[in-house]
Structures are given as C-alpha cells and as structure tokens.
C-alpha positions in Angstrom: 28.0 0.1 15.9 26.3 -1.1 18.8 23.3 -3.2 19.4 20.8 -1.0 20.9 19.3 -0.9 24.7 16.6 -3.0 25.3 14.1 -4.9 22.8 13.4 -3.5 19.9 9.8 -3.4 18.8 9.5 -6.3 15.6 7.9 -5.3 12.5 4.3 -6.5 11.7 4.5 -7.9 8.1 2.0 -9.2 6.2 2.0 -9.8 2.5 -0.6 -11.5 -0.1 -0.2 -12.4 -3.7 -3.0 -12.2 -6.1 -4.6 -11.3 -9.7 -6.9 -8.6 -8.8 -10.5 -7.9 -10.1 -12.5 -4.5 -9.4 -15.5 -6.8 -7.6 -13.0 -8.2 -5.2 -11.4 -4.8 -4.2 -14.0 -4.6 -1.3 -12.7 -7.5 0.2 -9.3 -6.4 0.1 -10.2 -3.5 2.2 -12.0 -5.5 4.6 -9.1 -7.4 4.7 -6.2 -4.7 5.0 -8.8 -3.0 7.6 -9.0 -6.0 10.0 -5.1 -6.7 9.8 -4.7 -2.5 10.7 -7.1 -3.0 13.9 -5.4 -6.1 14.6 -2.0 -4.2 14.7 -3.9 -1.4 16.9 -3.9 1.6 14.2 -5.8 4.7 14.7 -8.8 4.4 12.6 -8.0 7.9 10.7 -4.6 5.5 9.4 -7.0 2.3 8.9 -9.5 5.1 6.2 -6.0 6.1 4.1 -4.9 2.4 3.9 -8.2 1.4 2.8 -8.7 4.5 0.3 -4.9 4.0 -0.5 -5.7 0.1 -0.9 -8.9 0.7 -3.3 -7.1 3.3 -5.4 -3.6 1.0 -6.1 -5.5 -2.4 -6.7 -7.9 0.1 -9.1 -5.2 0.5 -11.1 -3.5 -2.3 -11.1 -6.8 -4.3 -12.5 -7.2 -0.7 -14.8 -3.2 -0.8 -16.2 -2.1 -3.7 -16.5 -2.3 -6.5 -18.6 -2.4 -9.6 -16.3 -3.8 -8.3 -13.1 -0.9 -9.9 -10.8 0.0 -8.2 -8.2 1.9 -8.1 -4.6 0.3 -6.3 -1.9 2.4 -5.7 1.5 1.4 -3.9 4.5 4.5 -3.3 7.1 4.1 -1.8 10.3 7.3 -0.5 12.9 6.7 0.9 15.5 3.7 3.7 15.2 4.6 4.0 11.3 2.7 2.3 8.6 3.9 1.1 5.0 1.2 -0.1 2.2 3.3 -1.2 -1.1 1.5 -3.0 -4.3 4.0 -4.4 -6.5 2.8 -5.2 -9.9 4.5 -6.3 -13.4 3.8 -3.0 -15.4 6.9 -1.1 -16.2 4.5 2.0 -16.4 5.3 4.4 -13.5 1.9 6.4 -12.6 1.6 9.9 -14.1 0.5 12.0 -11.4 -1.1 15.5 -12.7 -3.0 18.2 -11.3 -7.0 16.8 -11.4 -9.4 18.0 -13.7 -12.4 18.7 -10.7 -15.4 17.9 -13.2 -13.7 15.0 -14.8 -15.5 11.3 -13.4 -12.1 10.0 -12.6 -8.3 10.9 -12.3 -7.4 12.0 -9.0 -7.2 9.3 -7.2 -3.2 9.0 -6.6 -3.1 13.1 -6.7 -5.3 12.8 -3.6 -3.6 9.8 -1.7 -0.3 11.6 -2.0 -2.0 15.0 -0.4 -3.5 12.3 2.2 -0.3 10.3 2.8 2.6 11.1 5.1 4.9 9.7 2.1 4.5 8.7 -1.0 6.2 7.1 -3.6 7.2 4.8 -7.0 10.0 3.1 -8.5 10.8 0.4 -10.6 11.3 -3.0 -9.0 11.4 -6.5 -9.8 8.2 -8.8 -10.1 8.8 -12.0 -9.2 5.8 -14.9 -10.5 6.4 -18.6 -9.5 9.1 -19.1 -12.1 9.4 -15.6 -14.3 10.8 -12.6 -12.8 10.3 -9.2 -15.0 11.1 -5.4 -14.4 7.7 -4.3 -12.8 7.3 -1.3 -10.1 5.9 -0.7 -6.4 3.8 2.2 -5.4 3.8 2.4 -1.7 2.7 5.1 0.8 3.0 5.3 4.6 1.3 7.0 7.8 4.0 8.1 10.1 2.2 7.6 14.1 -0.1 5.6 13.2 -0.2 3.6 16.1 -1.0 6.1 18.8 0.6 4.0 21.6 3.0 1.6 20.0 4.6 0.7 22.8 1.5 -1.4 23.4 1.4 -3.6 20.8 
C-alpha cells in the first residue's frame, strides 16, 4: 500500500464527557452548533446534529440510570459523525410512530433525516470502571460544502 499524493485533510475531533440533565440539553446544542460553524458545516447539517444531539442526550437522561455519557462529534473531510456513548446495555427499539402519540419518534425520524445511522454495543469507560454500554451515532455525508477549505 502506498501513502497517498499529497496531504490528506486531518479529522476535526472533538469529544466531551458528561452526566446529562434535560435543562442542560439546550446548551449542548449551542455547543455542538458553534463547534459545526466552526468546522464550516452547511447549516441544513448544523439543524440534524442539533435535532440528532437533543434527541440522543434525551434519552440518555430518559434510559438510563446514571446519566453518564460520551458525546463525540468527528468531522473528515465534507462528512460528519455525531456518536453518544453511554453505559446502558439497552440498544434503542426503533418502531413505526404512533402520529397522535406526545412522544416516540424521535430516533424513527433522525434515521429518515440522517445519511447513516446506527447502534451497537461498546465499551463505557468511567475514570476507573469500564462496563458493556453502547454508542448510537449518525452522520451527514457533504456536509461541508467546500471542504477543501477548511
């Protein structure tokens, strides 16, 4: 295998631990939003991260017993990858919505939105414990309209 021609765009990676409430999920959307416009995503990408954002940090404060979490935001390239690790061994259950119902659909309708989406069981590592958890990611393939830019 050969190196390739020329530099090689480097990943933006950012990553935050935290135990999540639902009165600071705002923030985190401010926060995710301003790192995205930072990194020079379209603003159509910045709306899924932050809807995607709101509706995994939701849960994770909703499922799970102690509220930790990992949330990671990669970007190569044009392409964008949101992941929230968390120490539930729970995978979601994704079902056709119920349209009347006050909740439900939330991860129904960031998979339509998403370009990928996506679970699997994965280690949670805490200061000194480490337990079988899970990460729910999605991406947004292009969406850094001129990537070469940045």
């Amino acid at each position: 295998m050969t190196a390739p021609d020329g530099p090689v765009d480097a990943p933006h990676d950012l990553s935050w631990f935290l135990t999540v409430s639902a009165h600071e999920i705002e923030e985190w959307r401010r926060t995710v939003a301003a790192a995205l416009v930072d990194w020079r995503v379209s603003g159509e990408a910045v709306e899924l991260a932050r809807l995607g954002v709101t509706e995994l940090l939701a849960n994770v404060a909703r499922h799970t017993a102690s509220r930790r979490c990992g949330l990671r935001m990669v970007r190569v390239e044009e392409d964008l990858l949101v992941q929230v690790f968390d120490e539930s061994r729970q995978l979601p259950v994704l079902r056709r919505p119920d349209w009347c119902a006050e909740g439900g659909r939330g991860l129904w309708l960031l998979r339509e939105m998403a370009d990928g989406f996506g679970y699997m069981p994965m280690p949670f590592v805490a200061g000194t414990s480490c337990r079988l958890g899970k990460v729910v990611w999605f991406s947004c393939w292009g969406a850094v309209p001129e990537a070469g830019d940045g």
